[in-house]
C-alpha positions in Angstrom: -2.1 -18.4 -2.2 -5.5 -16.9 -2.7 -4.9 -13.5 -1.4 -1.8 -12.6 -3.7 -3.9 -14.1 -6.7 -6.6 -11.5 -5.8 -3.6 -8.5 -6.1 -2.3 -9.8 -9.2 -6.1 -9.7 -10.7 -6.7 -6.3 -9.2 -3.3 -5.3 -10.3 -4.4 -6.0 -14.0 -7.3 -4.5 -14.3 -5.5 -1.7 -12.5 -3.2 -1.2 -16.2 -6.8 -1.9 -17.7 -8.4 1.6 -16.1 -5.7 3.8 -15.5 -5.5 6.3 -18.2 -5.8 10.3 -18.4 -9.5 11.2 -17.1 -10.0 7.9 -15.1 -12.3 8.3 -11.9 -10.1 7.4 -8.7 -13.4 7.0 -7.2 -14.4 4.3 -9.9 -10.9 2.5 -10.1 -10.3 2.1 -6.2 -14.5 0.5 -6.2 -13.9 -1.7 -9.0 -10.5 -2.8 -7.8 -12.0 -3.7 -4.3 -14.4 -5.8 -6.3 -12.1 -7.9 -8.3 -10.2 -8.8 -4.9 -14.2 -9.9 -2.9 -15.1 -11.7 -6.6 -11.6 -14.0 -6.1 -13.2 -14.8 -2.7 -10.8 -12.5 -0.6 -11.1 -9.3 1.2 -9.2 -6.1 0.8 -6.5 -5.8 3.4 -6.7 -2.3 3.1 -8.7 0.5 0.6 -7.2 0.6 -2.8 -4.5 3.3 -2.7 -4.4 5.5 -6.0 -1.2 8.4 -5.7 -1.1 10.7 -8.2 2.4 12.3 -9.0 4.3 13.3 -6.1 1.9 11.6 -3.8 3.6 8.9 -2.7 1.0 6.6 -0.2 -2.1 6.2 1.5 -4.4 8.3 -0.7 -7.5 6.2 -0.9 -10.7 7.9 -2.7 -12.9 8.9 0.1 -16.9 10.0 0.3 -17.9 12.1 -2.8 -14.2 12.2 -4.1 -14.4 13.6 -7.7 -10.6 13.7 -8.5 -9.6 11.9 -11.9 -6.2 11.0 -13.1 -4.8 13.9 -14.4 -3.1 14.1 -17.8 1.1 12.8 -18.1 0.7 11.7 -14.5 2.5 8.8 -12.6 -0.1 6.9 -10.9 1.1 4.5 -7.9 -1.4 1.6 -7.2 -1.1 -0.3 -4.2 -4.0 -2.9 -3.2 -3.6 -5.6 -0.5 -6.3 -8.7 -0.1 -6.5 -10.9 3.0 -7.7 -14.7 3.3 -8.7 -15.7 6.6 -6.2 -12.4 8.0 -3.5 -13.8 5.8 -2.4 -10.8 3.3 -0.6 -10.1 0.5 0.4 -6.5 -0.8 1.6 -5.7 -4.0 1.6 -2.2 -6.1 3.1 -1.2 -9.3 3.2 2.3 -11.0 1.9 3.5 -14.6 3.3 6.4 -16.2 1.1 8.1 -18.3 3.8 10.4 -19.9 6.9 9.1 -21.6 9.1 11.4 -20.0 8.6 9.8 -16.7 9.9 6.1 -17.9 13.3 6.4 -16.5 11.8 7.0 -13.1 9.4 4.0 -13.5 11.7 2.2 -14.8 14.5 3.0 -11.8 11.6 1.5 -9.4 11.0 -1.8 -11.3 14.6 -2.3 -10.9 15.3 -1.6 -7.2 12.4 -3.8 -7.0 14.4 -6.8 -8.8 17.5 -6.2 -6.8 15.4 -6.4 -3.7 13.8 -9.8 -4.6 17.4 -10.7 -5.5 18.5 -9.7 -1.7 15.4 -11.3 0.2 16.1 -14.8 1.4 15.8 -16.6 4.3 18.5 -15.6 6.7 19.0 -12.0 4.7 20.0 -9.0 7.0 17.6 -6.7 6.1 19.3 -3.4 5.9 21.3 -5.1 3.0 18.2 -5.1 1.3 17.6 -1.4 1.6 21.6 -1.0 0.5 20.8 -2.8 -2.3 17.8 -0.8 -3.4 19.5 2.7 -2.5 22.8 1.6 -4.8 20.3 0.9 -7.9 17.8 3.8 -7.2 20.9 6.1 -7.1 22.8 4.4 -10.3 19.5 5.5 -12.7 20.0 9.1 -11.2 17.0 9.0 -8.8 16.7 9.0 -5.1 14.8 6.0 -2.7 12.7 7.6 0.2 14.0 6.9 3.0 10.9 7.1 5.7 9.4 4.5 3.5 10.1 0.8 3.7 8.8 -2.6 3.4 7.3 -4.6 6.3 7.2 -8.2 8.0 3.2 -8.8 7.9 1.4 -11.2 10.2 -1.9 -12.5 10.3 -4.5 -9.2 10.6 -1.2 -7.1 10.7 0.0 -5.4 7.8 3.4 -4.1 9.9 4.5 -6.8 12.3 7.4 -4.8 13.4 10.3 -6.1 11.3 10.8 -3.3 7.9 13.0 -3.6 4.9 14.4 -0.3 4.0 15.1 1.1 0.9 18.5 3.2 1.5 21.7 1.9 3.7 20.8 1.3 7.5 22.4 0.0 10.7 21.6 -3.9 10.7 17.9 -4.2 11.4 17.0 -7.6 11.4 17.0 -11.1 9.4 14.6 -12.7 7.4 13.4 -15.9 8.9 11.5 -18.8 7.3 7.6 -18.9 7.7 8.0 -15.4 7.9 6.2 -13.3 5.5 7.5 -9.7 3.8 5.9 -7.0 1.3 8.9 -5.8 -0.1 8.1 -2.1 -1.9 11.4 0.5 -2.9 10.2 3.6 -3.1 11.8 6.0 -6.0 11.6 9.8 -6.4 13.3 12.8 -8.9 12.8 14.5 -5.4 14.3 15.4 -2.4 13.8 11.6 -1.0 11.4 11.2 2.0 8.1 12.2 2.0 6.0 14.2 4.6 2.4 14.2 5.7 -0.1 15.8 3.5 -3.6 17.2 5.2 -7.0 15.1 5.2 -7.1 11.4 5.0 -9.9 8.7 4.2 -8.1 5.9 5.4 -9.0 4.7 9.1 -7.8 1.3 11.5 -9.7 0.9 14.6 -6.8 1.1 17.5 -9.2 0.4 20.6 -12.2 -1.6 21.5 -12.5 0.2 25.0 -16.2 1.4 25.1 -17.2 5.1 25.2 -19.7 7.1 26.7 -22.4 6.5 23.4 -24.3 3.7 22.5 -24.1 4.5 18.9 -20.2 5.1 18.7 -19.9 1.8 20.9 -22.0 -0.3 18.5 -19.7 1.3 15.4 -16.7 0.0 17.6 -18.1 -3.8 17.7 -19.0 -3.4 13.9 -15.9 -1.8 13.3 -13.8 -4.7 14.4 -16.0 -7.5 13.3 -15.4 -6.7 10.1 -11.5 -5.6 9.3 -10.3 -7.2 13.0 -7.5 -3.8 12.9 -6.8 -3.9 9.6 -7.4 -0.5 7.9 -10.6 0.6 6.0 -12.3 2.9 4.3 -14.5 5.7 4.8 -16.4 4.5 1.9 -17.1 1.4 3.6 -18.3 2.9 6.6 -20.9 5.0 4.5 -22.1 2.2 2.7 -23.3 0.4 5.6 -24.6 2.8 7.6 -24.7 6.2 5.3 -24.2 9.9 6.8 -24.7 8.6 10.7 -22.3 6.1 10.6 -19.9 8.1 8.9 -20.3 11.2 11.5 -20.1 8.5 13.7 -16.2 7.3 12.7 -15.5 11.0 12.9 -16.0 11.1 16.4 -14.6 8.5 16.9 -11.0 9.6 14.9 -11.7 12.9 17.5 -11.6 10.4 20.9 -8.9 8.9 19.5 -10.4 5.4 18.8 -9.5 4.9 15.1 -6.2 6.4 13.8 -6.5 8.1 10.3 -4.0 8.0 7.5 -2.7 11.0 6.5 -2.1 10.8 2.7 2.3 11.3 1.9 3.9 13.3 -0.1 7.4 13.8 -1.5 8.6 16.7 0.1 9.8 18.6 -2.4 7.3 18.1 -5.0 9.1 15.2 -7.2 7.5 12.7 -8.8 7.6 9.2 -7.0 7.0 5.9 -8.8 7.1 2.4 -6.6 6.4 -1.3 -6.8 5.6 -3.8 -4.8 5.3 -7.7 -4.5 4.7 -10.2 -1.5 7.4 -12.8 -0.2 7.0 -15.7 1.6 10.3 -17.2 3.5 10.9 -20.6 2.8 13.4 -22.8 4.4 15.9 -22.4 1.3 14.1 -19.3 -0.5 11.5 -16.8 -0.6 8.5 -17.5 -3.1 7.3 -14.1 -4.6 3.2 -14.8 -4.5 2.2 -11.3 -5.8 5.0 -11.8 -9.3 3.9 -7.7 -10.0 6.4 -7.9 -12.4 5.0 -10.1 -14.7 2.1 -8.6 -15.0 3.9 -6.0 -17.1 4.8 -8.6 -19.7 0.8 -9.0 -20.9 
């Protein structure tokens, strides 16, 4: 599968760039470039979090942040073929204090591959992934889970949680999962932060401007509802275009991401891979974990 070739190469030069001083600005562009150089497209802006950011930070316009020093940098990137997407993330500790909680998230993520098959209830899963998170003295987040994705659909309504629920759903073949436990020194869920660079277009109805209307068609030529990035937008069409967006995240047109963060201030570390439901198993097409044998 094309797309969860383009992650894994992203992914690597991901543990190639991340290191004390790092641009996030320069790591999310160069990632985004790997994935269009393997002939895919990113299924969403490279996400950096830093510490006890936890998702959906995505270097915007002019964004001069760099990683800072001991920190626990999440990177999730996602590449699409054709609408057809795989996810995957890992997380790169920068300080050796902070292994045990890396470490806690590679495992929940083996127990959760262990867990997926066809036919799985998913709320097993997230039992699973709570009793291993819990067992290395850490807590999973809780309003985070994995997600059934579909073609131009990153969440297709199905999720796999990552702590004990009531019964949620099963796994069916053809179906396709991005399976990602979440695990934090924290308090265990995370809240919304202010700001966000991260945009999906949400409605094609026209508006009373020629401009914003023209952005709209552009808009879902391109990404078709999958999310994007302010970046983007200012590459193409500079300062307008990206006044432009803004109005239309005012009228309601394009929802933003707000960046998450743990609640309490802990640290969160996560991974990530991409499953594909098979009649008699699910083939893992993102294999984040290997990576971390180079």
């Amino acid at each position: 599968m094309r797309a969860g070739e383009a992650v894994r190469r992203a992914l690597g030069k991901a543990l190639d760039m991340v290191e004390e001083g790092a641009s996030l600005y320069r790591v999310a562009e160069e990632l985004e470039e790997v994935i269009a150089k393997c002939g895919a497209s990113p299924a969403f802006p490279a996400n950096i979090s830093v510490n006890s950011v936890a998702a959906h930070y995505s270097p915007g316009v002019g964004d001069e942040n760099a990683v800072p020093r001991g920190a626990v940098v999440k990177v999730d990137v996602g590449a699409h073929v054709d609408g057809y997407i795989a996810d995957a993330a890992l997380t790169i500790a920068l300080d050796p204090r902070r292994e045990p909680l890396v470490e806690a998230a590679k495992r929940a993520l083996r127990v959760a591959l262990a867990a997926m098959r066809p036919g799985a209830e998913l709320s097993e899963v997230g039992s699973a992934v709570e009793s291993s998170a819990r067992s290395a003295g850490f807590k999973p987040i809780r309003n985070l889970s994995g997600h059934l994705m579909e073609r131009y659909t990153l969440h297709a309504g199905k999720h796999v949680p990552n702590v004990h629920s009531e019964p949620c759903g099963r796994a069916l073949a053809g179906e396709v999962y991005a399976v990602e436990p979440f695990v934090t020194d924290g308090a265990g869920y995370v809240i919304e932060a202010e700001g966000g660079t991260i945009y999906r277009l949400v409605s094609t109805k026209s508006v009373g401007d020629s401009a914003l209307n023209k952005l709209i068609k552009d808009l879902w030529s391109k990404y078709r509802g999958l999310p994007f990035s302010e970046r983007w937008v200012y590459r193409e069409g500079g300062g307008e275009a990206l006044s432009s967006l803004k109005e239309l995240a005012k009228l309601r047109k394009v929802y933003v991401y707000p960046p998450l963060v743990e609640a309490s201030g802990g640290f969160v570390a996560q991974f990530e891979d991409t499953l594909l439901m098979l009649p008699d198993r699910a083939l893992n097409v993102t294999l984040v974990l290997e990576l971390l044998k180079r």
